[in-house]
C-alpha positions as semicolon CSV with decimal commas, in nm:
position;residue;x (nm);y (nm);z (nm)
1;X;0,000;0,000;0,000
2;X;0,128;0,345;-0,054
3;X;0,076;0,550;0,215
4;X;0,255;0,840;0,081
5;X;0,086;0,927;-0,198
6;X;-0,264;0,800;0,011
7;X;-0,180;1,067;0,257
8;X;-0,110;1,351;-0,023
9;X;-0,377;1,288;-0,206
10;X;-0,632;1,334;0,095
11;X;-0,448;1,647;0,176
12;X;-0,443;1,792;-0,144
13;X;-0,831;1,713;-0,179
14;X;-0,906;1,881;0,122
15;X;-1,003;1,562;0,307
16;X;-0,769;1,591;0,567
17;X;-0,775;1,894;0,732
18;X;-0,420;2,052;0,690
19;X;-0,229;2,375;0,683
20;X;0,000;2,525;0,416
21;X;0,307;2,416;0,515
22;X;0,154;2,041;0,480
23;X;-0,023;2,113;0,140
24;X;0,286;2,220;0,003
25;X;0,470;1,870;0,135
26;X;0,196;1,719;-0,003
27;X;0,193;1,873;-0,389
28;X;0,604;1,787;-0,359
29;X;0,529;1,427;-0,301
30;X;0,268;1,464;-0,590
31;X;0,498;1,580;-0,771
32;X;0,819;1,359;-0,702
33;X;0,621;1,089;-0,780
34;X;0,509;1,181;-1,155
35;X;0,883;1,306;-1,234
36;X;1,064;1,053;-1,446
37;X;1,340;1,136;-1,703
38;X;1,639;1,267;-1,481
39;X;1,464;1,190;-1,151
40;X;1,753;0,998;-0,947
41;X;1,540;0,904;-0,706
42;X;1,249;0,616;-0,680
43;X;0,999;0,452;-0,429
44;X;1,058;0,108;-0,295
45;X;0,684;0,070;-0,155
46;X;0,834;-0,272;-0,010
47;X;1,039;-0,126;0,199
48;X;0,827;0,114;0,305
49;X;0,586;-0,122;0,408
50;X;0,793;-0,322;0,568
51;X;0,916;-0,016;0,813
52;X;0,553;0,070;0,914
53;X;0,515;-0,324;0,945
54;X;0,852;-0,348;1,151
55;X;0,702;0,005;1,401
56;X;0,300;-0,163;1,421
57;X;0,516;-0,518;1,580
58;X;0,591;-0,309;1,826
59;X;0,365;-0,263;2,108
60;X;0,210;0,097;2,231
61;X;0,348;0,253;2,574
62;X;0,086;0,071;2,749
63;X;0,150;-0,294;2,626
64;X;-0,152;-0,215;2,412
65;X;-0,113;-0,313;1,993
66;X;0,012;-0,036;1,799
67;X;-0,140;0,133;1,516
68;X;-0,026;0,400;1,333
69;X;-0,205;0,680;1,188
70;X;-0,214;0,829;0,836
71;X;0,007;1,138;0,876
72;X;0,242;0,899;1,045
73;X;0,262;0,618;0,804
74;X;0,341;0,904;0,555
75;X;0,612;1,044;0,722
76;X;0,784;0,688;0,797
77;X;0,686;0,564;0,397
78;X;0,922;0,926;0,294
79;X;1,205;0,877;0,456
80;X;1,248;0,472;0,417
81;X;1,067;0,413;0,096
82;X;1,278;0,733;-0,111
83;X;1,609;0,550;-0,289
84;X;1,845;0,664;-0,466
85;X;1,914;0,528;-0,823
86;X;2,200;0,287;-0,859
87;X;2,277;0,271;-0,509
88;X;1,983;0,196;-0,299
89;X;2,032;0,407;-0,033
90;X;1,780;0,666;0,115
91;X;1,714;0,969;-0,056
92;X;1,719;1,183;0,241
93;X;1,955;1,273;0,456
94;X;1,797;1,557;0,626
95;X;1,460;1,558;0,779
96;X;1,275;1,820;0,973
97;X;0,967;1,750;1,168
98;X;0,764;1,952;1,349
99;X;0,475;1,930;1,509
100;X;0,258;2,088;1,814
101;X;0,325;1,921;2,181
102;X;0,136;1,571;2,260
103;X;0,123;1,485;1,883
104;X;0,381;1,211;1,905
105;X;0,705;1,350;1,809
106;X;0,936;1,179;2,079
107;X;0,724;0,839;1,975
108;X;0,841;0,930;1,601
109;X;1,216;0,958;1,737
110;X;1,180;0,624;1,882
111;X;1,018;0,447;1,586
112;X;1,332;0,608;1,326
113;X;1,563;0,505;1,609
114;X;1,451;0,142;1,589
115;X;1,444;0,129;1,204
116;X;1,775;0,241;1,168
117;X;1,930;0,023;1,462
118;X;1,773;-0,310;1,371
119;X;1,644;-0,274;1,013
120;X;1,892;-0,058;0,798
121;X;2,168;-0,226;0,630
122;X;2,377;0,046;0,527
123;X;2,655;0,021;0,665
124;X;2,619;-0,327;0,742
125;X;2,768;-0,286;1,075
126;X;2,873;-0,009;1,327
127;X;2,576;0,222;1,284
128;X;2,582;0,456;1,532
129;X;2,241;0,651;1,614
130;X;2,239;0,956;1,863
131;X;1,993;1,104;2,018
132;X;2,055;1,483;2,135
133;X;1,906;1,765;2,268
134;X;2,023;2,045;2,503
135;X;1,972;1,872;2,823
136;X;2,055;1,476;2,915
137;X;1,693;1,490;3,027
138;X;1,561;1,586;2,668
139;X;1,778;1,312;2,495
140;X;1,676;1,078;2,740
141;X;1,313;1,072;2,661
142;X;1,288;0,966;2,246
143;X;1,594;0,676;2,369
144;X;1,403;0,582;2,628
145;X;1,063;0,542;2,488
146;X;1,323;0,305;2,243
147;X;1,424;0,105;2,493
148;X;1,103;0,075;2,653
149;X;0,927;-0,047;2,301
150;X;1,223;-0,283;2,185
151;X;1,227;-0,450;2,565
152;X;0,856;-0,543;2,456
153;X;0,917;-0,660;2,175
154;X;1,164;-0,878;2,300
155;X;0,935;-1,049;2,544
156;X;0,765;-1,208;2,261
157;X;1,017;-1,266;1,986
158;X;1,291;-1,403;2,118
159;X;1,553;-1,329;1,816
160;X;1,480;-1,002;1,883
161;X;1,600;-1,042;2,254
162;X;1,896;-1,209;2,132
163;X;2,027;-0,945;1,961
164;X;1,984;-0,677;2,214
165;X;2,171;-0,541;2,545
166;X;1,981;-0,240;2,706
167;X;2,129;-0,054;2,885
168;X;2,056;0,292;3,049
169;X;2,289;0,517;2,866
170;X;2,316;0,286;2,555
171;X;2,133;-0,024;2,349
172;X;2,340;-0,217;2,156
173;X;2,275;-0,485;1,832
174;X;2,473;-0,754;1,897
175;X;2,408;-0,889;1,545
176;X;2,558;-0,587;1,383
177;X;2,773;-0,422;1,667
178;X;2,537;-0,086;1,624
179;X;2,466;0,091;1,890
180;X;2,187;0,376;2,002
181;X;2,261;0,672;2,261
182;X;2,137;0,969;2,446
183;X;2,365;1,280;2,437
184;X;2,372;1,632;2,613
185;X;2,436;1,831;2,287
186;X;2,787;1,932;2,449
187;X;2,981;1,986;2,132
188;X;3,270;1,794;2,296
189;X;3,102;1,476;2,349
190;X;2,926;1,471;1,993
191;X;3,248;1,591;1,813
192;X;3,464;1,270;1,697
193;X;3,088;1,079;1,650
194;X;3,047;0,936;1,274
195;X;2,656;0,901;1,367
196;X;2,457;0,719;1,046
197;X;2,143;0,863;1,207
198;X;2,134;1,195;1,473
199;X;1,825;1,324;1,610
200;X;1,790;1,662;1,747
201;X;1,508;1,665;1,988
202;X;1,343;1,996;2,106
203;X;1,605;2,182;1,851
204;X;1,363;2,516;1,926
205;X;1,603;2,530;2,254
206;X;1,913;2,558;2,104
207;X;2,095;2,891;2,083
208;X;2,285;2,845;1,756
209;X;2,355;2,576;1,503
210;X;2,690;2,425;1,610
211;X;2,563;2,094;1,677
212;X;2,358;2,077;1,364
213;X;2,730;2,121;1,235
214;X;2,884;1,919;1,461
215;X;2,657;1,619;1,349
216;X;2,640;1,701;1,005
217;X;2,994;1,683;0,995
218;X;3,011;1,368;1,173
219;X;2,831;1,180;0,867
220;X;3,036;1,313;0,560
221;X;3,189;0,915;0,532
222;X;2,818;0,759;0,559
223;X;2,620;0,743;0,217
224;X;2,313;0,657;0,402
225;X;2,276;0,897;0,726
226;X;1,985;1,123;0,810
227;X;2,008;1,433;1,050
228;X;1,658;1,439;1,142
229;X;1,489;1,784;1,318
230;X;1,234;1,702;1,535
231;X;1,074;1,980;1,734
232;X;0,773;2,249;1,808
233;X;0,827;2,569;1,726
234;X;1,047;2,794;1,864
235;X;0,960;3,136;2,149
236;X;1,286;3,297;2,023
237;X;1,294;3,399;1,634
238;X;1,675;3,507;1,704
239;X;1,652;3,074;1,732
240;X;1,871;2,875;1,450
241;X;1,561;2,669;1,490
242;X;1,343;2,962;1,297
243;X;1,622;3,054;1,104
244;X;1,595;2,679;0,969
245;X;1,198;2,735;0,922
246;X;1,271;3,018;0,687
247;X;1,470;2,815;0,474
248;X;1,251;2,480;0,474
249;X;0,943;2,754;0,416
250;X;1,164;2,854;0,073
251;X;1,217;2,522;-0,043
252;X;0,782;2,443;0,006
253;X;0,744;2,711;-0,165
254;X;0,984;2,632;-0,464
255;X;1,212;2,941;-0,440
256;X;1,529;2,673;-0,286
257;X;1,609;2,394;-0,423
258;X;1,696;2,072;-0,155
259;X;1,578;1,723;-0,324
260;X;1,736;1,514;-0,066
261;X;1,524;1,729;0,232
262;X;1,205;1,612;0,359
263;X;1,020;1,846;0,525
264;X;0,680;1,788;0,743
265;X;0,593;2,108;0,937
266;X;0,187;2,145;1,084
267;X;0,147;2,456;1,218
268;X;-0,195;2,660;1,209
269;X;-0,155;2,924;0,922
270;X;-0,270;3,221;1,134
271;X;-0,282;3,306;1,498
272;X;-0,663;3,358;1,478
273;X;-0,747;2,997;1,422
274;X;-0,630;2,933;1,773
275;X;-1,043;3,030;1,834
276;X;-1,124;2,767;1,597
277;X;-1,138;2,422;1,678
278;X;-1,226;2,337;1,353
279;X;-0,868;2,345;1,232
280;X;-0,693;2,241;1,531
281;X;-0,558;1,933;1,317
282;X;-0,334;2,165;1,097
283;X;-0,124;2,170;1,372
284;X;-0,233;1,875;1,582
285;X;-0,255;1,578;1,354
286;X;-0,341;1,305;1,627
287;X;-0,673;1,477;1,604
288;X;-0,745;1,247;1,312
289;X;-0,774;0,980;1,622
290;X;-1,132;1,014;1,724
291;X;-1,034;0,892;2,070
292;X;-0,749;1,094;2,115
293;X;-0,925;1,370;1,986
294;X;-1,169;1,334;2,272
295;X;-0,930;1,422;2,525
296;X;-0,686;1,641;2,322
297;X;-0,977;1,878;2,210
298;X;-1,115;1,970;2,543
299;X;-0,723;2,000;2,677
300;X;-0,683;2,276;2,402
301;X;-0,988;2,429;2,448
302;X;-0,891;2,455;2,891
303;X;-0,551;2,608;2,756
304;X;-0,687;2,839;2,481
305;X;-0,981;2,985;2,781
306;X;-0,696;3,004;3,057
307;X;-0,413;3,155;2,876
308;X;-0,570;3,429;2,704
309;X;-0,781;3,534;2,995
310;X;-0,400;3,547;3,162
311;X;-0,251;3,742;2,875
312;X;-0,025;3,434;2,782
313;X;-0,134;3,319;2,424
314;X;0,201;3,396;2,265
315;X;0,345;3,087;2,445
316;X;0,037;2,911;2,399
317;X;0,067;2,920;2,016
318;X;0,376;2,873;2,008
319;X;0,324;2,475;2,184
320;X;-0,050;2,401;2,127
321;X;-0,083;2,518;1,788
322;X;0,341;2,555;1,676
323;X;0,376;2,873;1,520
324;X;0,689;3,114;1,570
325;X;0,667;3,348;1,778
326;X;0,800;3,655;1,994
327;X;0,722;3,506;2,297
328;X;0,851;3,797;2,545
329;X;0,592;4,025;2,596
330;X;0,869;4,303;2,629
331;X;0,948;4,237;2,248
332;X;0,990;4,559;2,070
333;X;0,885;4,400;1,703
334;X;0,703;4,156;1,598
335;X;0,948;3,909;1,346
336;X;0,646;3,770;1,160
337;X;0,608;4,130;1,069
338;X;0,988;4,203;0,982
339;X;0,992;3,899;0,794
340;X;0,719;4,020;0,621
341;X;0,865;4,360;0,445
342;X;1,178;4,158;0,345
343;X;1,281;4,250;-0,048
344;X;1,531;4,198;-0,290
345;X;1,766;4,516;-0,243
346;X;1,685;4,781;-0,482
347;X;1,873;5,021;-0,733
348;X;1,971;5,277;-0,495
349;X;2,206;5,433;-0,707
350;X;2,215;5,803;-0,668
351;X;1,960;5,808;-0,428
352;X;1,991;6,017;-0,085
353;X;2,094;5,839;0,170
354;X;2,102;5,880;0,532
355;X;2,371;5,681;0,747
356;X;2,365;5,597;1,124
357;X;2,657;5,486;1,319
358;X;2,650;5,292;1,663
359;X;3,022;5,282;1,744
360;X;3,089;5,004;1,999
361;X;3,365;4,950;2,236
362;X;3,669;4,823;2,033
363;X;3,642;4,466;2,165
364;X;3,267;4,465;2,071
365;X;3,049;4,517;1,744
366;X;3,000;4,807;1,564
367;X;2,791;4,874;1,317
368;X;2,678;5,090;1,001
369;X;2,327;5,147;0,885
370;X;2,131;5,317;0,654
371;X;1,799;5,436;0,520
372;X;1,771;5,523;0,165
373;X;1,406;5,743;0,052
374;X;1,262;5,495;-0,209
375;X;0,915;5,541;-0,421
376;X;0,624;5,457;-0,120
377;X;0,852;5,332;0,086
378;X;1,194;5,337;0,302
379;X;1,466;5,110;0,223
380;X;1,750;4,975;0,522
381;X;2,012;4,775;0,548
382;X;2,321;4,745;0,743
383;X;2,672;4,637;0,811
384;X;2,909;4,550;1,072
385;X;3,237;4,501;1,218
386;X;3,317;4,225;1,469
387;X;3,586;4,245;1,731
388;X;3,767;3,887;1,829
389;X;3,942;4,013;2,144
390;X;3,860;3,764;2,388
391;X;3,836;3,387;2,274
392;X;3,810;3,460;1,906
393;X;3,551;3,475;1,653
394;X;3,438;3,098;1,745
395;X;3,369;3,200;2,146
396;X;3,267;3,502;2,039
397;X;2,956;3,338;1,784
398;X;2,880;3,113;2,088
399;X;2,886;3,392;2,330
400;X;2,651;3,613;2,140
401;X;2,418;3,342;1,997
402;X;2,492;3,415;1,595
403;X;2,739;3,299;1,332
404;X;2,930;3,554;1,262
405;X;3,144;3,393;1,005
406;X;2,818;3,297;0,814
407;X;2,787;3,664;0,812
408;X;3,041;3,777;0,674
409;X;3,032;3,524;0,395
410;X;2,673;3,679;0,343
411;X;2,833;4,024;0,307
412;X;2,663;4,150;0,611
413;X;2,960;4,198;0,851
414;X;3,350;4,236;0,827
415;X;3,546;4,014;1,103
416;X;3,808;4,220;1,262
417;X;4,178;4,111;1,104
418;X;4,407;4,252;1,344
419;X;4,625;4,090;1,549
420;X;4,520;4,252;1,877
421;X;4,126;4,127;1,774
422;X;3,974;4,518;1,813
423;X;3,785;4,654;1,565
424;X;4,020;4,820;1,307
425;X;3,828;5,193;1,273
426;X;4,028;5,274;0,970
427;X;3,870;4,968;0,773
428;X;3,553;5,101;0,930
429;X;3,618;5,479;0,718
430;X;3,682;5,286;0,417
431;X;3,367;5,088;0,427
432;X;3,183;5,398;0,503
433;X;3,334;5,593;0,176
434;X;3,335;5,297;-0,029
435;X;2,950;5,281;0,008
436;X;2,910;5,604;-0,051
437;X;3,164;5,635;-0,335
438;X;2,994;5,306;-0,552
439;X;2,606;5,392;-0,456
440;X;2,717;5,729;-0,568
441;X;2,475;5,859;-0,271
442;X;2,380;6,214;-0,175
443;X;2,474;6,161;0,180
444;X;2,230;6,377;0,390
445;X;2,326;6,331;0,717
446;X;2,573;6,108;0,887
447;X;2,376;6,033;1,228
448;X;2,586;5,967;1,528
449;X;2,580;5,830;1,860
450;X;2,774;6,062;2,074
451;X;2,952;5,823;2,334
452;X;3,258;5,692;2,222
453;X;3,246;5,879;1,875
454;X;3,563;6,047;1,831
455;X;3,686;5,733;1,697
456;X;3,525;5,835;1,335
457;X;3,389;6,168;1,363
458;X;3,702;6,380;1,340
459;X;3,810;6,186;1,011
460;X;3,418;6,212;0,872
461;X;3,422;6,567;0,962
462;X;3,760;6,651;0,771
463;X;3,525;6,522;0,424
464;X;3,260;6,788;0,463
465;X;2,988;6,548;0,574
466;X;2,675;6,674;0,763
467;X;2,731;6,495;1,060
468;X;2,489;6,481;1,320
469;X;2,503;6,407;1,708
470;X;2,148;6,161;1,829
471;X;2,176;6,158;2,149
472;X;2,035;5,851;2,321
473;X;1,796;5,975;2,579
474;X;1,385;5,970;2,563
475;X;1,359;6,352;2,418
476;X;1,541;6,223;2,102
477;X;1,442;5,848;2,054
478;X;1,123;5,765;2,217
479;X;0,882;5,893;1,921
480;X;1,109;5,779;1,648
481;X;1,110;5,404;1,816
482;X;0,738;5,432;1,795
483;X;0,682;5,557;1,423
484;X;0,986;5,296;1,350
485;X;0,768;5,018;1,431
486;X;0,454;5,186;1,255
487;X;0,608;5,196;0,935
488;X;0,736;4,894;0,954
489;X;0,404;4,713;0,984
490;X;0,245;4,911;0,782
491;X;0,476;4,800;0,509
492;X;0,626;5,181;0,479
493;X;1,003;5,050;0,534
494;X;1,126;4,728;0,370
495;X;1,483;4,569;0,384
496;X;1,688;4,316;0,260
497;X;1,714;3,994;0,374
498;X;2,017;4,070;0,623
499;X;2,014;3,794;0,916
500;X;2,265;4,045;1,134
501;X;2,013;4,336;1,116
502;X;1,691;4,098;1,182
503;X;1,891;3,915;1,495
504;X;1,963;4,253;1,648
505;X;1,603;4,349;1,568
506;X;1,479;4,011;1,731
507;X;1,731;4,076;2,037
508;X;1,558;4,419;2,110
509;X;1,308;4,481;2,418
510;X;1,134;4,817;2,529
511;X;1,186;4,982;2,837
512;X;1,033;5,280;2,917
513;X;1,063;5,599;3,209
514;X;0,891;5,699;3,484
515;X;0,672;5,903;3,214
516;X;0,590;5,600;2,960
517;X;0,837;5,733;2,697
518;X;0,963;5,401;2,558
519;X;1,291;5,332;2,417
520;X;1,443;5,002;2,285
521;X;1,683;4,830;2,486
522;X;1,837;4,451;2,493
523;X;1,774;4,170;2,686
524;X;2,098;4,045;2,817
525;X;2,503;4,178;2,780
526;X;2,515;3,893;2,521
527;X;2,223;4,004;2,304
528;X;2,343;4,231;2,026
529;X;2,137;4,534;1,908
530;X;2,384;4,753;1,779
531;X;2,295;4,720;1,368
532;X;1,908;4,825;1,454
533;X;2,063;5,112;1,706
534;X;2,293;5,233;1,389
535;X;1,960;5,210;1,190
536;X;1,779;5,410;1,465
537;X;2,010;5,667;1,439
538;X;1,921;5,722;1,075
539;X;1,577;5,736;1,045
540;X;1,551;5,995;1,354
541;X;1,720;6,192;1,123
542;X;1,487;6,129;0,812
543;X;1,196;6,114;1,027
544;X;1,307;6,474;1,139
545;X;1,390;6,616;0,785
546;X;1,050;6,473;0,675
547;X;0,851;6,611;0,956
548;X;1,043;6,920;0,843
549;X;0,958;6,939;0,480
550;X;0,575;6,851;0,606
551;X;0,591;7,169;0,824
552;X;0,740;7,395;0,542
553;X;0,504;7,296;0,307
554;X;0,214;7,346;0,574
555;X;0,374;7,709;0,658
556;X;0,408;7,825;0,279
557;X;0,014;7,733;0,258
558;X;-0,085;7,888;0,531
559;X;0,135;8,175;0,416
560;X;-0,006;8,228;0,078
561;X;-0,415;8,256;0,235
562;X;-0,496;7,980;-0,018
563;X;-0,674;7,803;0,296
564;X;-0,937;8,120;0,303
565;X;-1,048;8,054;-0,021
């Protein structure tokens, strides 16, 4: 029986109720399945019967038979039924799954973890699968629910119980000398592993995407591994798990290309349909269980009642219904919304230009922004330097939560190259001219954060630029970091798609005065901001030359007595 192409046709016909993200997965396995002539990939239905088979032997958590449901037959039928032409092995070696809480996804760990420790033959012997997550706890609960399933299954077959030794920290294969293990992801206990499968459970936690890496680069001498992503979404779009959402959202959506990536996400496709239970399952698939839905629906509905009478629904959709979200209530934008006004960078050639500066300490980050007038809207971007002072630019990525290095291969930042690890302000003028000098922009104003300044100013000042202090108090800042926002949402500034500028944006909270006057701030020491500070700089400035050209042209018509005609 195929179950994939059961399962995509019933979403594609509406007769499973399912979000974008799934539709999408769906019309890809439509669509992999009617591509022949340079296709290097085909479906072994066998085998991916015989994996669902292999998972329904073993029993449920309760001793009770297993069954499994539609969405989840699919998702096992992908990833062991794909092959690859010529060799057999699987198609993909990358998975990401996610799924709202209490829909099974530690259950899915445990099935994968049993197919490819007892029914994989590639290698033949040795395999190695790890499952991690940012705490021992985490990794201990998909390798646990395993062990718990294979020591079942070994009460009633005994070959199976011949080949196994469970343990608490490990279960080994006799047969094949594979073994299956729970790790912390510490990057020094996963570094040196040449895993043929690695699961990263809960992945949402993790603060960057070093042991993606770390993994990834563990399985460069297996032809048959899978890195599998298994988590609900993530409270913290600064996450590598969100940046890893924007990507898999490209490649549904046809603008990347990644053949040998399968990608499952259910997520509701607004936070309004939280209020309606009637599409719950976009995000909650065991709903398709009419028992489980019995007690799952009423569960939601106590949460959904509770939490937003407490003012708490950010968190809630993020779990119960697994969509991204700023889940501090101190945010100072919504990412959704940034994410939204994201464009290819326009021809801004000859175009005024204003530039803002946030000058850091030398051991920190400093960075350049700027905000060039467009037709109907306001276009920004940014750039910046990174200092390497203490630890280097590795400690200093870990430290601070981002790659930098990724960044600078993106263009978006320049790693500092001295010896010392500062930030070289000379290389800083010559970016700052060299901008100028190839946009060939009429520079307006060169906005300026007074503290620490005199590191550029005096050689900025020597070119005849119109250099303006900001000084970073309430008087000057609070009503810009209001209309900031504004425009932004209402689609009146748009930017390229720079991941420096949109972590510092995701890193920034408000705080406000005695008064109310608000003013963006950051959440920790480690947290950067400075690229959206630089960019705040700037548009006070155009927001003030604007306001000023509104008032001119308000005084010459009051002036000229055309308002008594």
């Amino acid at each position: 029986m195929n179950y994939s192409l059961e399962y995509a046709n019933k979403v594609v016909s509406g007769e499973i109720v399912a979000g974008k993200k799934i539709i999408q997965a769906c019309k890809r396995t439509i669509r992999d399945f009617n591509r022949k002539r340079g296709f290097p990939y085909y479906f072994d239905e066998d085998k991916a019967d015989k994996a669902i088979q292999f998972i329904e032997a073993m029993p449920a958590k309760d001793g009770s038979v297993l069954k499994l449901e539609l969405f989840q037959k699919y998702i096992v039928s992908e990833l062991f039924g794909w092959r690859m032409n010529g060799t057999g092995n699987r198609r993909f070696d990358r998975a990401y799954l996610s799924l709202s809480r209490k829909n099974g996804k530690s259950f899915l760990v445990s099935c994968i973890g049993a197919l490819y420790l007892l029914m994989e033959n590639k290698p033949a012997r040795g395999r190695q699968i790890v499952f991690s997550a940012n705490s021992s706890a985490q990794a201990h609960i998909g390798f646990d629910m395993l062990a718990n399933g294979l020591r079942q299954l070994a009460t009633t077959h005994p070959a199976i119980n011949s080949r196994l030794k469970i343990n608490r920290n490990e279960i080994v294969d006799r047969k094949t000398d594979s073994v299956a293990m729970p790790l912390a992801s510490d990057l020094h206990s996963l570094d040196g592993l040449q895993s043929d499968l690695a699961i990263c459970d809960e992945f949402a936690l993790a603060r960057t995407d070093d042991i993606l890496n770390t993994l990834k680069s563990g399985q460069v001498a297996s032809d048959n591994s899978l890195l599998a992503i298994i988590s609900t979404a993530s409270p913290d779009l600064n996450s590598p798990m969100y940046k890893e959402f924007k990507f898999v959202s490209k490649v549904l959506s046809g603008t990347e290309k990644a053949d040998r990536y399968f990608i499952c996400c259910y997520q509701q496709d607004s936070n309004e349909e939280a209020f309606d239970p009637d599409t719950w399952e976009k995000s909650n698939p065991l709903l398709a269980n009419p028992e489980l839905a019995k007690v799952m629906r009423s569960s939601i509905q106590a949460d959904v009642d509770l939490l937003s009478k407490q003012g708490k629904m950010r968190l809630m959709l993020v779990k119960n219904f697994n969509r991204f979200q700023n889940a501090r209530a101190d945010g100072y934008l919504m990412m959704n919304d940034w994410d939204a006004q994201a464009i290819d960078p326009p021809d801004t050639t000859g175009k005024p230009v204003f530039i803002g500066i946030d000058l850091s300490k030398s051991s920190d980050l400093t960075a350049i922004s700027w905000a060039v007038p467009m037709d109907g809207y306001l276009y920004v971007d940014s750039h910046s330097f990174v200092a390497t002072k203490y630890g280097g630019i590795d400690e200093k990525s870990r430290e601070d939560g981002f790659d930098y290095v990724a960044a600078e291969g993106r263009g978006e930042a320049d790693i500092s190259k001295l010896d010392s690890g500062l930030i070289d302000y000379s290389a800083v003028l010559k970016y700052i001219l060299n901008l100028i000098e190839v946009n060939k922009w009429d520079v307006k104003a060169i906005a300026y954060d007074p503290w620490r300044s005199a590191y550029l100013v005096t050689d900025l000042e020597k070119r005849d630029f119109n250099l303006i202090s900001v000084r970073q108090g309430r008087q000057t800042l609070s009503t810009p970091t209001i209309r900031f926002r504004d425009d932004l949402y209402s689609g009146k500034i748009k930017h390229s798609d720079n991941q420096l500028l949109a972590y510092a944006a995701g890193n920034a909270i408000l705080k406000y005065d005695a008064n109310g006057n608000m003013l963006i701030d950051k959440q920790r020491n480690a947290t950067k901001i400075d690229p959206l500070a630089a960019l705040m700089n700037a548009y006070t400035i155009e927001l003030n030359e604007e306001e000023d050209k509104s008032n001119e042209v308000d005084n010459d018509y009051y002036i000229s007595g055309r308002w008594l005609l």
